[in-house]
MARDO-672276 format. One record per residue: residue number from 1; x, y, z of N, C-alpha, C, O, CB in turn. Coordinates in Angstrom, 2 decimals. Atoms other than C-alpha are relative to their C-alpha. Glycine has a CB too. Layout:
- pos, n_px, n_py, n_pz, ca_px, ca_py, ca_pz, c_px, c_py, c_pz, o_px, o_py, o_pz, cb_px, cb_py, cb_pz
- NUM, X, Y, Z, X, Y, Z, X, Y, Z, X, Y, Z, X, Y, Z
...
// end
This chain:
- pos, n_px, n_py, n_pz, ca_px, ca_py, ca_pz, c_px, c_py, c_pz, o_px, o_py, o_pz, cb_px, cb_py, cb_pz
- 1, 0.30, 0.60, -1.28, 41.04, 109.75, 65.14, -0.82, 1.00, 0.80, -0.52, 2.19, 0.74, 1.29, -0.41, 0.74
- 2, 0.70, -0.98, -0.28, 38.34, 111.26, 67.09, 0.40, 0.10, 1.66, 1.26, -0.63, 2.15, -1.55, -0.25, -0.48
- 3, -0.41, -0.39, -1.71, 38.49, 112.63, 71.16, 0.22, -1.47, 0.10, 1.25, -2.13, 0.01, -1.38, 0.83, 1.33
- 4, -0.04, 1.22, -0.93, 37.04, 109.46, 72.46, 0.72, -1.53, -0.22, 0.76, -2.52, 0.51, -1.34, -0.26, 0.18
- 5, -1.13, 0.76, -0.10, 39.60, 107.53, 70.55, 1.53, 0.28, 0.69, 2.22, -0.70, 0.96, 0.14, -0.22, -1.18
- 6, -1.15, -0.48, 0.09, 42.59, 109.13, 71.31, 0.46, 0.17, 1.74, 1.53, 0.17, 2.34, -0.09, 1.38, -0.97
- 7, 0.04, -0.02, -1.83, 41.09, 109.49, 75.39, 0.54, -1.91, 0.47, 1.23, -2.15, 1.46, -2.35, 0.45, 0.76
- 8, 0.55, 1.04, 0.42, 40.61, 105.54, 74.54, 1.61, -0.52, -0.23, 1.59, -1.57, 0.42, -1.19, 0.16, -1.26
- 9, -1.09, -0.02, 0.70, 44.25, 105.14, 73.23, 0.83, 0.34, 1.24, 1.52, -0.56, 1.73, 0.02, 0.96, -1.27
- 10, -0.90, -0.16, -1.39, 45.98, 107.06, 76.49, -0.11, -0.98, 1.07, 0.89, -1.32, 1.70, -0.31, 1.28, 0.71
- 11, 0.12, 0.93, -0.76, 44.54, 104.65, 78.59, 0.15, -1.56, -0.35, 0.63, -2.23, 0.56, -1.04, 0.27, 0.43
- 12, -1.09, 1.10, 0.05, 45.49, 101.38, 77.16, 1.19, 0.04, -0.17, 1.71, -1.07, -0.05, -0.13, -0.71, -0.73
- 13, -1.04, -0.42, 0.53, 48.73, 103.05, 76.13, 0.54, -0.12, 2.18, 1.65, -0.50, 2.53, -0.19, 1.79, -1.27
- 14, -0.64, 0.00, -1.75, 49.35, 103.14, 80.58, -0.31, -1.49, -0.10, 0.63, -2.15, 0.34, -0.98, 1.08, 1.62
- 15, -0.08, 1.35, -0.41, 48.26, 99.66, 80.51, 0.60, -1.25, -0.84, 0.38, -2.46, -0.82, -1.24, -0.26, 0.27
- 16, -0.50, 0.67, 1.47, 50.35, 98.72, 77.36, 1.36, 0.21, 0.69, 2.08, -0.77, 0.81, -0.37, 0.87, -1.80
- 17, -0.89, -0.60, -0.72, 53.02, 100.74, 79.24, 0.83, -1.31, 0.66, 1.74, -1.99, 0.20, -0.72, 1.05, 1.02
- 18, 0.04, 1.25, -0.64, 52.92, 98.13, 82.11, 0.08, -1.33, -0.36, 0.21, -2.18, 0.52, -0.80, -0.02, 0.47
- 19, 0.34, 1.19, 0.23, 52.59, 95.30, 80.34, 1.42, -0.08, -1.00, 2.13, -1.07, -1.16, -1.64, -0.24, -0.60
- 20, -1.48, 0.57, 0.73, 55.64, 95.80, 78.11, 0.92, 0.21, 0.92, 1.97, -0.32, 0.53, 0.56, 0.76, -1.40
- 21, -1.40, 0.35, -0.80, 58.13, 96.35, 81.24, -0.30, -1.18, 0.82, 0.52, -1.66, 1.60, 0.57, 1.25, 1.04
- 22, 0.01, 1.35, -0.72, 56.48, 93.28, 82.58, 0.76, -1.22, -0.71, 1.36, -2.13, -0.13, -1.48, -0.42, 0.19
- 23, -0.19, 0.88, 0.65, 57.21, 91.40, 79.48, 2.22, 0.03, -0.23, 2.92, -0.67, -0.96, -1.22, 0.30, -1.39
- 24, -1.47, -0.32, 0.29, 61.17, 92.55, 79.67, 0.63, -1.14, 1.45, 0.05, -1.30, 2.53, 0.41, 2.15, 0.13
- 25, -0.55, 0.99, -1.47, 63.55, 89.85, 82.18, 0.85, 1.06, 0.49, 1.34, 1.95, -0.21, 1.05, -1.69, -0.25
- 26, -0.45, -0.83, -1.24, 64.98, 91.59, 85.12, -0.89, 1.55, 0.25, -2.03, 1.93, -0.04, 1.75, 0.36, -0.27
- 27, 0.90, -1.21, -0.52, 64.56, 95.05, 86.70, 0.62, 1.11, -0.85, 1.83, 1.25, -1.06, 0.10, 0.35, 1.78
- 28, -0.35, -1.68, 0.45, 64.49, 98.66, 84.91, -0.09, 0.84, 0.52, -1.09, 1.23, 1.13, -0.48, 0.58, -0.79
- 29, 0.14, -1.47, -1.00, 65.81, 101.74, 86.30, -0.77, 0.84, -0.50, -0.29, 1.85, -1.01, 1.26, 0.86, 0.24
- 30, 0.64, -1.54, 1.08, 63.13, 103.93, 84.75, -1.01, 0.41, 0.57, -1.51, -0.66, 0.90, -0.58, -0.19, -1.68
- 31, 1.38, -0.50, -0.94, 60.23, 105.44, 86.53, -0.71, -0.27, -0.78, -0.51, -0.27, -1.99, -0.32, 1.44, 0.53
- 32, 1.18, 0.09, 0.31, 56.64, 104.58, 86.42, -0.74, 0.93, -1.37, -1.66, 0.66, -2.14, -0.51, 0.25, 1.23
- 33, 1.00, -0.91, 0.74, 55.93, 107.80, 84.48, 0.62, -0.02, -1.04, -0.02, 0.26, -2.05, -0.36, 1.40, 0.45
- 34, -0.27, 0.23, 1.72, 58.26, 107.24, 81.59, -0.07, -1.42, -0.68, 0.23, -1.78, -1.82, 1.50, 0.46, -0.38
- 35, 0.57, 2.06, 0.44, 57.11, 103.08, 81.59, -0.96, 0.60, -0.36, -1.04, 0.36, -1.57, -0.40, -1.61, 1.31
- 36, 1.53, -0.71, 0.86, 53.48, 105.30, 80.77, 0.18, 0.63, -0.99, -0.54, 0.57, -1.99, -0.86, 1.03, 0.69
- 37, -0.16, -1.18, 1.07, 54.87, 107.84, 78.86, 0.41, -1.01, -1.22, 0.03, -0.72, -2.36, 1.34, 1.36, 0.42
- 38, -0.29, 1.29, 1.35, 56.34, 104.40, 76.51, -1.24, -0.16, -0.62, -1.75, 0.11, -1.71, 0.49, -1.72, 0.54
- 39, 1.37, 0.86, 0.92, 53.34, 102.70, 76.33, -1.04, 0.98, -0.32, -1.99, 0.45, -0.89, -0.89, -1.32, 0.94
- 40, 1.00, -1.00, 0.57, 51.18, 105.95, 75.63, 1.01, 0.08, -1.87, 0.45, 0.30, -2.95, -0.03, 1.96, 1.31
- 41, -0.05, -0.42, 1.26, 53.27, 106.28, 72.64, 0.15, -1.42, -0.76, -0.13, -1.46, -1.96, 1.17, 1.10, -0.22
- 42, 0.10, 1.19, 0.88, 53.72, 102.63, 71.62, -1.37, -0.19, 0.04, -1.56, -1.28, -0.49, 0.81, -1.29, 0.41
- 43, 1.66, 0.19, 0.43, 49.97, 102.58, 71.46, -0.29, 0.73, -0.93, -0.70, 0.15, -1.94, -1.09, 0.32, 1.00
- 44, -0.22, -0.70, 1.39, 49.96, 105.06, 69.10, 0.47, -0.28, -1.00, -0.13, 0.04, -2.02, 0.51, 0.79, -0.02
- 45, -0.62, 0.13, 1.16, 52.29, 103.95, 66.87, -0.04, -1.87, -0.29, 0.63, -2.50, -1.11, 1.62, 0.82, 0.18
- 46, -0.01, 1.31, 0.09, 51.32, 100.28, 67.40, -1.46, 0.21, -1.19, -1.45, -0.26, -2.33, -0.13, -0.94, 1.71
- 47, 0.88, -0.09, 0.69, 47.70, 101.46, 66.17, 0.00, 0.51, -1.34, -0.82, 0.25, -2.21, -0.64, 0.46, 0.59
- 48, -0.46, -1.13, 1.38, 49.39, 104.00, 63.37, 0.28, -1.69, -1.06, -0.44, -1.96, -2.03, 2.18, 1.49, 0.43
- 49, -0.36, 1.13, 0.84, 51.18, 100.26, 61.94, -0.96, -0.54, -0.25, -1.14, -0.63, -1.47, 0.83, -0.88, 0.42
- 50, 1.11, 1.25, 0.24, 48.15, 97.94, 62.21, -1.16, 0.77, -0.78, -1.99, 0.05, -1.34, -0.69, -0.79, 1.62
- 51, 0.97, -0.36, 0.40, 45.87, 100.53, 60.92, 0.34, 0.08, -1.87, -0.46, 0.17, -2.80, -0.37, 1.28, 0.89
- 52, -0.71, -0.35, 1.20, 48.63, 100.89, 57.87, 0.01, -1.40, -0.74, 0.32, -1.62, -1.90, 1.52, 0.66, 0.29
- 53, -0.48, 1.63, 1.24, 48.73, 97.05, 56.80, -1.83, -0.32, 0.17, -2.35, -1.33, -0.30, 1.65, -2.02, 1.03
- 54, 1.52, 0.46, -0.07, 44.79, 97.11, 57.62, -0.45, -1.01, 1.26, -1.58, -1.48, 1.35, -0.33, -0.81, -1.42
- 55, 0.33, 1.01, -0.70, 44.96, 94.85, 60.42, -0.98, 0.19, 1.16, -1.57, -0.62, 1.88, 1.12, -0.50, 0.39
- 56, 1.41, -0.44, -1.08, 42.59, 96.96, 62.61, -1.21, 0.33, -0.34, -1.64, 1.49, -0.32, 0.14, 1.12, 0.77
- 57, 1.30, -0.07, 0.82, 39.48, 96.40, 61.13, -1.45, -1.06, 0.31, -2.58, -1.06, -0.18, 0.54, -0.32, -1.48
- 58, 0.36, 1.02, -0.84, 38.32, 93.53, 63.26, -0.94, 0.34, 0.96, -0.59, 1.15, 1.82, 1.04, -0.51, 0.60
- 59, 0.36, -0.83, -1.54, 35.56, 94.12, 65.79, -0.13, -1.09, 0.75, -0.17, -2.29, 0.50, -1.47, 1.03, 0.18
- 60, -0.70, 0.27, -1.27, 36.03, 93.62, 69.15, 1.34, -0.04, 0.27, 2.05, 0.47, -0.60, -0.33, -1.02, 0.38
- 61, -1.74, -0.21, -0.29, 39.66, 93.33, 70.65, 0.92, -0.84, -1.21, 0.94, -2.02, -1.56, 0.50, -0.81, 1.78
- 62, -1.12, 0.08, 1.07, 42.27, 93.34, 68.03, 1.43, -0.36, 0.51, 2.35, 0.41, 0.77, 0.11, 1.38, -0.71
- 63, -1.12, 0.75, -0.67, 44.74, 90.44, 69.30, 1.56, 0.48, -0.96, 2.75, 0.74, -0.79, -0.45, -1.92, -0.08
- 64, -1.81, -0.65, 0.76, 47.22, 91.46, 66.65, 0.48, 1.54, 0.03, 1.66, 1.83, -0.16, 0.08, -0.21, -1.87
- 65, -0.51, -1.32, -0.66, 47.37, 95.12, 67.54, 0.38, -0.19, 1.32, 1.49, 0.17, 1.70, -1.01, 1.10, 0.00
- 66, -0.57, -0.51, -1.24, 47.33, 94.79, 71.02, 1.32, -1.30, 0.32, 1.68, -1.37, 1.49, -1.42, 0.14, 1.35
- 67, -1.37, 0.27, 0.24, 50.47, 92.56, 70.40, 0.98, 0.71, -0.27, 1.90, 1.03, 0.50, 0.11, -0.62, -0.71
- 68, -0.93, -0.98, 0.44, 52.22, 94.58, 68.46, -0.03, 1.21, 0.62, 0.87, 1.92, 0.15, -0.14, 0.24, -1.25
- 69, -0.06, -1.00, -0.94, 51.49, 97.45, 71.05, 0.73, -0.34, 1.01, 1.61, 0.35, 1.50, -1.13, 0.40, 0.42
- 70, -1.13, 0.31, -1.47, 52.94, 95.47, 73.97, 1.11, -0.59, -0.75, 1.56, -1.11, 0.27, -0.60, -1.31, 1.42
- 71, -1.36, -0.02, 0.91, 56.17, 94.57, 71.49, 0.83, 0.89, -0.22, 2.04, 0.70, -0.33, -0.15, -0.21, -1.10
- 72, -0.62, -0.95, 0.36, 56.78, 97.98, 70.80, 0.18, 0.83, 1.66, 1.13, 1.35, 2.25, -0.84, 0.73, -1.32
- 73, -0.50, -0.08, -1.64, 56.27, 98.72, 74.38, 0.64, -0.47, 0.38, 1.28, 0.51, 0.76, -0.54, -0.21, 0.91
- 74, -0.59, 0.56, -0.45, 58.18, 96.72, 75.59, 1.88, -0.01, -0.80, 2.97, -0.18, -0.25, -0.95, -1.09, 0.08
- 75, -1.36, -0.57, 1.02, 61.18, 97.46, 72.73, 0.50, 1.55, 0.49, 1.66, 1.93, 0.62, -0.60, 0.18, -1.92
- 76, -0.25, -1.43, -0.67, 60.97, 101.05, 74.06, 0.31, -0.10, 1.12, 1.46, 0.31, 1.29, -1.00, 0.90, 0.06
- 77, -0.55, 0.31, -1.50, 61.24, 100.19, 77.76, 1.10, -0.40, 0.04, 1.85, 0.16, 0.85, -0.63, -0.92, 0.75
- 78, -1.50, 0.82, 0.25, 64.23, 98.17, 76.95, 1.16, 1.38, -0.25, 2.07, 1.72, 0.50, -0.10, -1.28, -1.78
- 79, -0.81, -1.11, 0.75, 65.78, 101.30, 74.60, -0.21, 0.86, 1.18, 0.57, 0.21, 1.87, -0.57, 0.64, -1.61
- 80, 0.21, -1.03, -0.85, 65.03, 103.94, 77.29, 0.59, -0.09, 1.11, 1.14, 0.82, 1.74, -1.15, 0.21, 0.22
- 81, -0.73, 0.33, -1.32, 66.20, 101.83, 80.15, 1.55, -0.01, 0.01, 2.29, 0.21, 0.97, -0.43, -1.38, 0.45
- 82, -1.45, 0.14, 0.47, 69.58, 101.33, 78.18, 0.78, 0.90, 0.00, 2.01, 0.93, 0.07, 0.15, -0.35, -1.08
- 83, -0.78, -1.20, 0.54, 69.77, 104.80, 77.47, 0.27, 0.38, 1.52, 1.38, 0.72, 1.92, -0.88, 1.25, -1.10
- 84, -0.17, -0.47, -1.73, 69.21, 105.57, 81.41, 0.79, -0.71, 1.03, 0.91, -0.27, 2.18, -1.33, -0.05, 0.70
- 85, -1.01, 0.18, -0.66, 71.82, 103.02, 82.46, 1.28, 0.55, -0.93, 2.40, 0.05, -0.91, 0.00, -1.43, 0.42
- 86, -1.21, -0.42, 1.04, 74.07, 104.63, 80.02, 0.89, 1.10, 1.05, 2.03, 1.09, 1.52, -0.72, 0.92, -1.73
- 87, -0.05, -1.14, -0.31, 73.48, 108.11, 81.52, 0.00, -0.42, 1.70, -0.83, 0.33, 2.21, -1.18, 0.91, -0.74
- 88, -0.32, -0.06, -1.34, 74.28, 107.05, 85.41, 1.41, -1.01, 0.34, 1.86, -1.09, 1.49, -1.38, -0.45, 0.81
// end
């Protein structure tokens, strides 16, 4: 993966972030910066899967990655929020 993917990658990864604690019902106690810090890494590992079964190979926007990015975002927001009503 080169810079201007990976610059490319942090920034839908904040707006992948957002978009998977939108897609969760009710409210999460979790701050803004670890809802980013999710979706920076479910973008990563959404692109790591789709790039592994080939499914990112498509040009222009890649509806089945950026699914499976806000899925896994949104699976993490869930797990993180669980763990942080655990811990109060």
């Amino acid at each position: 993966m080169e810079i201007s993917g990976i610059f490319s990658a942090i920034i839908v990864g904040l707006i992948i972030g957002a978009l998977g604690r939108l897609a969760l019902p009710g409210k999460q106690k979790i701050g803004f910066w670890l809802t980013l810090l999710v979706g920076i890494v479910a973008s990563f590992v959404g692109t790591f899967i789709a790039a592994a079964f080939g499914v990112a190979k498509t040009p222009g926007i890649d509806w089945i990655e950026l699914i499976l990015q806000i899925a896994l975002a949104a699976a993490g927001v869930a797990l993180v929020a669980g763990f942080a009503a655990r811990r109060s």
